[in-house]
Backbone bond lengths (Angstrom), bond angles and torsions (degrees), N, CA, C in turn:
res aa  C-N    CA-C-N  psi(-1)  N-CA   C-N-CA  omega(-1)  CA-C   N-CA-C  phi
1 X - - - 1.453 - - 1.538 111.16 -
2 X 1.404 117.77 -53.75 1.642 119.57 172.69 1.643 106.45 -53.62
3 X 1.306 106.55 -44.27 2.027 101.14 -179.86 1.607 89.00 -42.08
4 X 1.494 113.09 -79.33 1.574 116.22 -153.70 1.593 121.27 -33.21
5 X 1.646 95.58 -49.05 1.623 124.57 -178.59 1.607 99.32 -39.81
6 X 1.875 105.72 -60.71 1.514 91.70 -178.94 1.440 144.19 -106.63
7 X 1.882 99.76 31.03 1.262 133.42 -171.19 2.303 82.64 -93.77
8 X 1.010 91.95 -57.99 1.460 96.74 -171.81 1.564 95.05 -64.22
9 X 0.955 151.84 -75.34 1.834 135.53 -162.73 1.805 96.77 -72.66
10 X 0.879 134.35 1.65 1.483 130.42 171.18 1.936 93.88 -83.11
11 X 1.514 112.96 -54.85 1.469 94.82 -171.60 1.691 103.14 -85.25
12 X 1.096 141.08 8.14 1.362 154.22 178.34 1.457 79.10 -74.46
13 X 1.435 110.72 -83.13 2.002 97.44 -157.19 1.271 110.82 -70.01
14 X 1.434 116.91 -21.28 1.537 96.32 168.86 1.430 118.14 -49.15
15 X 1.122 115.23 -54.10 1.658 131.29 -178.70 2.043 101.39 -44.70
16 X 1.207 100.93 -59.94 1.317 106.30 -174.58 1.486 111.42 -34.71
17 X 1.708 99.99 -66.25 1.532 124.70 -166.82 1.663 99.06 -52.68
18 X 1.943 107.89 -61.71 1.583 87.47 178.45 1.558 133.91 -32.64
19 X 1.741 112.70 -45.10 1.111 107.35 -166.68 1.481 114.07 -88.27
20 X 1.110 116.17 -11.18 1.511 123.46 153.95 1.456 117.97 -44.30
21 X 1.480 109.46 -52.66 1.618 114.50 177.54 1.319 108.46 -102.49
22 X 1.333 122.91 42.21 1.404 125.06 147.41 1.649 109.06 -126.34
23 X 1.602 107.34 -11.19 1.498 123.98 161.14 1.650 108.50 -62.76
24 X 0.980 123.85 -58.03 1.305 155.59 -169.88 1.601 108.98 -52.17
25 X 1.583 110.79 -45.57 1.687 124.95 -141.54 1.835 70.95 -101.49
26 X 1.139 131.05 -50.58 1.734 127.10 175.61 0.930 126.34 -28.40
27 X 1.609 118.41 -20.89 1.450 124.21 -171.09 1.610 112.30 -120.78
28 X 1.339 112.21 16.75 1.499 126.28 174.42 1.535 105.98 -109.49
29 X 1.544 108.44 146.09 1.210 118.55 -173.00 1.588 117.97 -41.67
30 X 1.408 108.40 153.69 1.358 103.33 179.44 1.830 117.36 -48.57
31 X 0.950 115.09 -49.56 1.618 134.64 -177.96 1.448 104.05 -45.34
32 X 1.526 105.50 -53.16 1.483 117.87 -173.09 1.458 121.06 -84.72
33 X 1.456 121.61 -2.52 1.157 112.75 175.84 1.640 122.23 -108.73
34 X 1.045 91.04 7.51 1.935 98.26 168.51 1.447 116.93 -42.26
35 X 1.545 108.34 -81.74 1.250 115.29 174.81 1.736 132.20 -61.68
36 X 1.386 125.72 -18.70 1.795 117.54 160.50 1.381 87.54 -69.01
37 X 1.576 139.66 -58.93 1.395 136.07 -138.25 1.812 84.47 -66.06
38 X 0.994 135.49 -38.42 1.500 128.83 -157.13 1.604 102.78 -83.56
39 X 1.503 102.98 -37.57 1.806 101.18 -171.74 1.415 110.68 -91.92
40 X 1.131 130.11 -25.48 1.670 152.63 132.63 1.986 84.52 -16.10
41 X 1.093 82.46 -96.46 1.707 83.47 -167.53 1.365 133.57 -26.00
42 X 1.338 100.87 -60.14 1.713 119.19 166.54 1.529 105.55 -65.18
43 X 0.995 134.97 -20.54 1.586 127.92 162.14 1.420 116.26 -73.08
44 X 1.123 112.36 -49.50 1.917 122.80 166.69 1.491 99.18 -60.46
45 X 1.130 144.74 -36.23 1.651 127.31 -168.39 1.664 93.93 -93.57
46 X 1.266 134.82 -20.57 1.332 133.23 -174.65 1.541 110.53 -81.75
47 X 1.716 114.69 -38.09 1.090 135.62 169.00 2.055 115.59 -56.79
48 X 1.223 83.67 -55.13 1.601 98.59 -172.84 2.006 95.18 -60.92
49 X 1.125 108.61 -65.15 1.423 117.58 179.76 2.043 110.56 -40.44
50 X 1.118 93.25 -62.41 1.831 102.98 166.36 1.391 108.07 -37.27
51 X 1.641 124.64 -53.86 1.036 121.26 -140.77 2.381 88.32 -98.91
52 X 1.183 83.60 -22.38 1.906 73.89 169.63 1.099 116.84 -79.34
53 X 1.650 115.60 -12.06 1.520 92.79 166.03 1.416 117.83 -98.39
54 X 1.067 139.64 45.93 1.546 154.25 149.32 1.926 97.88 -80.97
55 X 1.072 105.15 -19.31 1.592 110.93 -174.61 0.989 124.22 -108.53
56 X 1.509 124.74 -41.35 1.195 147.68 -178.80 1.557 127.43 -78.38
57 X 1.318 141.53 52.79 1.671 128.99 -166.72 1.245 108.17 -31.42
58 X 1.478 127.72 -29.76 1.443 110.67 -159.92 1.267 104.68 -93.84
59 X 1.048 141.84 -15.07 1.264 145.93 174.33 1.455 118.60 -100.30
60 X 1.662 124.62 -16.83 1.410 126.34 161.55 1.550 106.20 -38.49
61 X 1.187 152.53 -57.82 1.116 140.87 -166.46 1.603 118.03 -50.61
62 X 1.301 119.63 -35.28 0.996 121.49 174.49 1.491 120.09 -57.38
63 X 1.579 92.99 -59.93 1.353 112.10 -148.83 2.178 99.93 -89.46
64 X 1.059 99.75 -4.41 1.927 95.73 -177.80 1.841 112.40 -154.34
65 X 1.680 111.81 -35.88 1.513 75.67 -166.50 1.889 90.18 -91.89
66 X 1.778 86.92 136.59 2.050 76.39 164.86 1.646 71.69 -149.73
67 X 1.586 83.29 140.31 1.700 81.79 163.50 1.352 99.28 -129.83
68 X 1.288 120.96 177.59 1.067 129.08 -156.59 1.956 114.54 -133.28
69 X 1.361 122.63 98.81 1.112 137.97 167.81 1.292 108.13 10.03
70 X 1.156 153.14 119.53 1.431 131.04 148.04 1.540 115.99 -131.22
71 X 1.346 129.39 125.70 1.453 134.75 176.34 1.362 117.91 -48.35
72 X 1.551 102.31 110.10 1.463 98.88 -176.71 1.256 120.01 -118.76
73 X 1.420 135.41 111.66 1.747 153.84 -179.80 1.455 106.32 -55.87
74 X 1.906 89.01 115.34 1.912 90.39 167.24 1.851 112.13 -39.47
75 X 1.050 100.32 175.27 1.132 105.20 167.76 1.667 131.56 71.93
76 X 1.310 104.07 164.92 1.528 94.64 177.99 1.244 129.35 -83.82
77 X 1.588 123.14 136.24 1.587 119.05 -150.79 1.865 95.41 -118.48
78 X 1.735 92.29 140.56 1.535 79.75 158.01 1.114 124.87 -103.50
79 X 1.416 110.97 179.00 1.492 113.63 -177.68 1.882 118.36 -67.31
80 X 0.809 117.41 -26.78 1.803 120.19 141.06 1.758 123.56 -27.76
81 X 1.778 89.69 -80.34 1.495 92.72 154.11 1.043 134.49 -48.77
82 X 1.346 141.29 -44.93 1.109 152.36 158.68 1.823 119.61 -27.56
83 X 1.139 91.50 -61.34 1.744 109.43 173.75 1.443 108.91 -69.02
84 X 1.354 125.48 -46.70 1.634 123.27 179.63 1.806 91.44 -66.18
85 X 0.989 120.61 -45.58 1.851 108.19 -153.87 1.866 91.64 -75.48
86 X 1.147 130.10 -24.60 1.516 131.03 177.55 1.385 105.49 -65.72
87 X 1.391 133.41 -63.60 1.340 154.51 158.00 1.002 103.24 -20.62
88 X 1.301 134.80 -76.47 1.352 129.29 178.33 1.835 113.75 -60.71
89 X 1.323 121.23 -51.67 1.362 108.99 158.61 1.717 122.55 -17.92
90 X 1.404 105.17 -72.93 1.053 118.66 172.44 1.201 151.54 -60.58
91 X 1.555 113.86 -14.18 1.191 134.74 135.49 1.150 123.15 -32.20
92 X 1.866 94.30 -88.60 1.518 114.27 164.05 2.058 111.19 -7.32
93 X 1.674 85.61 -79.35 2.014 78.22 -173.92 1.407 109.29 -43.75
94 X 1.370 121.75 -50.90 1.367 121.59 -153.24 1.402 115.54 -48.87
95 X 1.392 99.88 -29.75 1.773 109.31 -170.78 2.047 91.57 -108.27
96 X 0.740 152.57 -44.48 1.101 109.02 135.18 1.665 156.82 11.12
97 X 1.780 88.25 -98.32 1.770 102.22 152.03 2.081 114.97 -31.55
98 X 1.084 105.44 -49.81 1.618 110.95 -168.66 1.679 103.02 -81.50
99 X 1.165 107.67 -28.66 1.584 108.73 -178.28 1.620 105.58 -63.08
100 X 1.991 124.03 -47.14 0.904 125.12 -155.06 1.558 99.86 -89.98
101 X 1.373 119.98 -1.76 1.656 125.27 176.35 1.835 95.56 -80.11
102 X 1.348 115.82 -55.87 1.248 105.04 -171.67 1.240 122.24 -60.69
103 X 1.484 114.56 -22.12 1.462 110.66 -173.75 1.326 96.35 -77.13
104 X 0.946 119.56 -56.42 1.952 128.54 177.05 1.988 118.11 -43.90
105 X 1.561 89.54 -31.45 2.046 87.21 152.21 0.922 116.46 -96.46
106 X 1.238 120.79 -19.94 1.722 120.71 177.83 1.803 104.87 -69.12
107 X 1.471 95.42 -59.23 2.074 87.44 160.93 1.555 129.48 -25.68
108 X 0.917 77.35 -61.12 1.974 96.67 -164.07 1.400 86.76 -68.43
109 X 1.583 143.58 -59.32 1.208 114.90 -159.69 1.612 110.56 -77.81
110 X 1.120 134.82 -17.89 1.652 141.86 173.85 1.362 112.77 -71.22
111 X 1.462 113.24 -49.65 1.277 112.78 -154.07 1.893 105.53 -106.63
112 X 1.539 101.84 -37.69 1.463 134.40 -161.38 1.662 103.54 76.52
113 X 1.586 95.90 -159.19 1.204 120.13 -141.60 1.660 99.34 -89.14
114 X 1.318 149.64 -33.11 0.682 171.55 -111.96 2.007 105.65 -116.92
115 X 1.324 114.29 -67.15 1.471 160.82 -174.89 1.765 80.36 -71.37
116 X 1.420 107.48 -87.56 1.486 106.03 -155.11 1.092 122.48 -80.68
117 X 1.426 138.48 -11.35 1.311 126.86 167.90 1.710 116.12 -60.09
118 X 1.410 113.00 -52.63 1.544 99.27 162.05 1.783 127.49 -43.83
119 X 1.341 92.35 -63.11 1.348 99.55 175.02 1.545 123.88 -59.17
120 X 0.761 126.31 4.72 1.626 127.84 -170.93 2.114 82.80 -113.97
121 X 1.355 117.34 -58.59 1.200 85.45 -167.74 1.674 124.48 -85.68
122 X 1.532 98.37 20.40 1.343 101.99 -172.33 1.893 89.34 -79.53
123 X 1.309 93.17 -65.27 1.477 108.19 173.64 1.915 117.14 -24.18
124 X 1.096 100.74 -47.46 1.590 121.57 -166.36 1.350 77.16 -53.66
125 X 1.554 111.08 -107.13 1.274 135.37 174.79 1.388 111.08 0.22
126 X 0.871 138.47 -94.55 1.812 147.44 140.22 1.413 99.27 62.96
127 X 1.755 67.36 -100.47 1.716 115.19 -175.18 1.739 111.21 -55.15
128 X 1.094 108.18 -65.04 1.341 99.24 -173.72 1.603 117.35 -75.03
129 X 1.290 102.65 22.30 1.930 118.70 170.50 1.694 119.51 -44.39
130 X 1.367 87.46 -0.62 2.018 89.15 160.73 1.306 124.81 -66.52
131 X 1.336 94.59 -43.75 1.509 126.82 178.97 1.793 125.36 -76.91
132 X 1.607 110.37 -50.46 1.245 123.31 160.39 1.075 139.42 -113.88
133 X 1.117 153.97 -130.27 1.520 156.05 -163.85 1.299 120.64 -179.80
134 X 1.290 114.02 130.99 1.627 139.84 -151.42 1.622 83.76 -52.30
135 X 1.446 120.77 -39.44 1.775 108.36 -158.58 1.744 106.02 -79.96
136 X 1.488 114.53 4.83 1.518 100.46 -179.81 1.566 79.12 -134.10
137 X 1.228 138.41 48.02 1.458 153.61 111.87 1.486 125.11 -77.94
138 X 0.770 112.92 -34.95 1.462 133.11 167.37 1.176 106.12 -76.41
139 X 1.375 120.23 -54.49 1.651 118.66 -151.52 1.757 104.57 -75.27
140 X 1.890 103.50 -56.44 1.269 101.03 169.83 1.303 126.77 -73.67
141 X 1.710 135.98 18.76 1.046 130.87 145.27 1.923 138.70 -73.94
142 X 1.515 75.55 -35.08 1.580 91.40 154.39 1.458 127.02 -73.43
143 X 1.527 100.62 -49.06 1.871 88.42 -173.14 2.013 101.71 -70.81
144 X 1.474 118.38 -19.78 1.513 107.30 172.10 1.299 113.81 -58.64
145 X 1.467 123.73 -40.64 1.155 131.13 -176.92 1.567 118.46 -53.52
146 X 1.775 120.15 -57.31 0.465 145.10 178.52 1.450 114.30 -45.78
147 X 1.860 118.98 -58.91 1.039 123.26 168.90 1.661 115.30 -53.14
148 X 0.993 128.94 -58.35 1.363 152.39 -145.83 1.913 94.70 -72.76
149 X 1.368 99.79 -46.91 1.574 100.52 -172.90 1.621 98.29 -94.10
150 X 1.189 111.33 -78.62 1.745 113.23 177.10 1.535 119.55 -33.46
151 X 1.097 111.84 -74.74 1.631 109.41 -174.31 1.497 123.38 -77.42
152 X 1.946 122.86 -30.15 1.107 104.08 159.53 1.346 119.81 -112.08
153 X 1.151 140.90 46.50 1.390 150.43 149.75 1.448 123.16 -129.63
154 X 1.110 125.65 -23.61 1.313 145.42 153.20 1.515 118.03 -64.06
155 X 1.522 118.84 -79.73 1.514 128.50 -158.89 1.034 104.89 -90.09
156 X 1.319 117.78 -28.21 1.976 122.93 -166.36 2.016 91.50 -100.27
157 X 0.986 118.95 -34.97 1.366 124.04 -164.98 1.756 111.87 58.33
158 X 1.441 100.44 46.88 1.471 92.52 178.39 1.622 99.79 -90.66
159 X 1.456 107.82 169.03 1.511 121.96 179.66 1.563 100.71 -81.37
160 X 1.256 114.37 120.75 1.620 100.84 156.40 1.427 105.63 -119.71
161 X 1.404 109.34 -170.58 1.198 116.75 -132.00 1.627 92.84 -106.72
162 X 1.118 143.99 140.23 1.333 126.21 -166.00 1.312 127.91 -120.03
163 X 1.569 93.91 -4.90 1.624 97.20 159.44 1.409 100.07 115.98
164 X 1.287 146.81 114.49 1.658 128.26 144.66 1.479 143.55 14.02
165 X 2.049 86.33 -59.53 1.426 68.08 -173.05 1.789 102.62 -105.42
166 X 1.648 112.22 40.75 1.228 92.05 169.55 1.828 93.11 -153.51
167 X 1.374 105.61 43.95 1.600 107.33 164.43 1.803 97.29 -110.41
């Protein structure tokens, strides 16, 4: 019950903070407020979405329970052990986490922005399918796409970046 309590005021201030920095981005020059007003936004719809699943059972899966694999040794462990086998857990992600950033600059500079934002989170999703499910691999490959090509190369007409091997 306390997890939930501070799963729910955790996406409460997220929500807050977004609209604070889309409060905020209103009072910057026209030129300069494109981009907070855009990530402002997508933080408030990510926020708002987070915060319906405190409400929603059918959509809690998405939005809160993920747990996360961890190797666990027959036997009785001490609290020593305990701390070395976490440590190494945690490692593990960390280099991980940094592995899946480089591939994701390594994208963008080969391919650009266009190409790899779908593809990077199709990929994401995929792979780490312990955790999620092929249909919000799919799903958020499309709506990245969608964003990435439709709204900022399309509607916004910003320049993106197109990659190496296709500038």
């Amino acid at each position: 019950m306390k997890r939930m309590r501070a799963e729910l005021l955790l996406d409460i201030a997220w929500i807050v903070l977004a609209g604070g920095y889309i409060a905020m981005s209103t009072q910057y020059p026209p030129a300069g407020r494109l981009i907070p007003m855009v990530v402002g936004c997508a933080a408030l719809i990510a926020g708002l979405f987070q915060l319906m699943g405190n409400f929603l059972p059918k959509i809690r899966f998405l939005t809160h329970d993920r747990k996360l694999a961890q190797p666990v040794k027959p036997g009785p462990v001490t609290p020593l052990e305990d701390q070395r086998q976490m440590a190494e857990v945690s490692q593990r992600w960390q280099w991980i986490a940094l592995i899946w950033g480089a591939v994701l600059i390594a994208g963008l500079l080969l391919f650009g922005f266009v190409i790899t934002m779908p593809l990077f989170f199709l990929a994401y999703f995929l792979v780490q399918k312990r955790q999620r499910s092929w249909k919000l691999a799919i799903g958020s490959s499309i709506v990245m796409g969608a964003l990435t090509y439709g709204v900022f190369d399309q509607v916004l007409q910003m320049h993106l970046y197109a990659g190496v091997l296709f500038s």
